[in-house]
C-alpha positions in Angstrom: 108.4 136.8 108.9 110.4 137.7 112.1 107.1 137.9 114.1 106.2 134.3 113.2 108.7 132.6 114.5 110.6 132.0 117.7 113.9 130.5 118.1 114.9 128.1 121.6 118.3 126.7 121.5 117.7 123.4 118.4 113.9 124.4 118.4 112.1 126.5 116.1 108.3 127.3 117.0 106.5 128.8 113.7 103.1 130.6 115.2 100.7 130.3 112.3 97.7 133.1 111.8 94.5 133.4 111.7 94.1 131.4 107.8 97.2 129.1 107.0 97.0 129.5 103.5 98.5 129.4 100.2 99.8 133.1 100.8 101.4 132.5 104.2 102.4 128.8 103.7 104.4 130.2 100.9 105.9 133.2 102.3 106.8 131.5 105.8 108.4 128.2 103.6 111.6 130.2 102.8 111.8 131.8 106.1 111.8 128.2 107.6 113.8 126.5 104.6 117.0 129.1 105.5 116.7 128.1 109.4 116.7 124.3 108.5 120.0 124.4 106.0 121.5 126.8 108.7 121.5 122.8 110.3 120.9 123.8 114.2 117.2 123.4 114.3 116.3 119.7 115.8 112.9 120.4 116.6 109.8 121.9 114.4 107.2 123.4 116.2 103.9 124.8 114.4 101.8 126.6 117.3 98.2 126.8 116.2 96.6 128.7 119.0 95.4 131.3 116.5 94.5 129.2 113.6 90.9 128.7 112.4 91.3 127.7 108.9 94.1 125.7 107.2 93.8 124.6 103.4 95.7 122.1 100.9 98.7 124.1 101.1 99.1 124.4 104.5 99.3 120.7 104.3 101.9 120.5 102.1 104.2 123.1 103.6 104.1 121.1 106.8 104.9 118.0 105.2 107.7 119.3 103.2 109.3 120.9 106.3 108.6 117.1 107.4 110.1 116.3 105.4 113.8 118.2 105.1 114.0 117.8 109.0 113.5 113.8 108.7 116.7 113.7 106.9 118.8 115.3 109.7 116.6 113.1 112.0 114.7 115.9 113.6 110.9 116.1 115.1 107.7 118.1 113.5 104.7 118.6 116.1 101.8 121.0 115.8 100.7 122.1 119.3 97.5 124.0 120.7 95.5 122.3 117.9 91.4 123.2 117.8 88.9 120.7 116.4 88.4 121.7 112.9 92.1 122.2 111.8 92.6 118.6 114.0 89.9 117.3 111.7 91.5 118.3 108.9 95.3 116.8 109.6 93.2 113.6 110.2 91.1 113.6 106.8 94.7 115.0 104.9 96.4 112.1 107.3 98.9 114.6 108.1 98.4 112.8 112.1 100.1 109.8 111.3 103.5 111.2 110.7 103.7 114.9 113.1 102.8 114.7 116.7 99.4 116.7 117.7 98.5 118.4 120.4 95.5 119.7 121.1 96.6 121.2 124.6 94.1 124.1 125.3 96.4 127.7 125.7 95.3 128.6 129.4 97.9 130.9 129.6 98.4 132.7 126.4 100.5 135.7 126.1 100.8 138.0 122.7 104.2 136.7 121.6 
């Protein structure tokens, strides 16, 4: 799970694949569970530059990181968001409680 995440000082950016599934959302929630109790990570970051597809459980793996991190008053966002996984945190109303960007990646780099 070490090539899906980044670490920057109190922020933690999670780079999500291709299909944010229930396979990945399951195998990346422990990965990010350990990093929150660790208690230095103030700020969630889920980079979708790569994402075309993102189901129920994608949803509910971002939420539950939500969350854990609400309580030691940290931030969520979701950042380089395309229009059909946009339009899908607004049917789920995922949007009314992380911050979305939808910043295109001009410059993108393989990580």
């Amino acid at each position: 799970m070490e090539e899906y995440m980044k670490k920057r000082g109190t922020m933690l950016i999670i780079y999500i694949p291709r299909e944010l599934d229930h396979h990945f959302a399951e195998q990346i929630t422990g990965a990010i569970d350990q990093e929150l109790e660790r208690g230095a990570v103030r700020q969630l970051v889920f980079d979708f530059s790569n994402t075309d597809f993102m189901d129920s459980s994608g949803i509910g793996m971002i939420m539950g990181r939500k969350r854990l991190l609400s309580y030691s008053g940290g931030t969520v966002s979701a950042i380089h968001v395309n229009d059909r996984i946009l339009r899908i945190m607004q049917l789920s109303g995922i949007y009314k409680h992380i911050e979305i960007s939808q910043e295109p990646v001009w410059n993108y780099r393989k990580r």
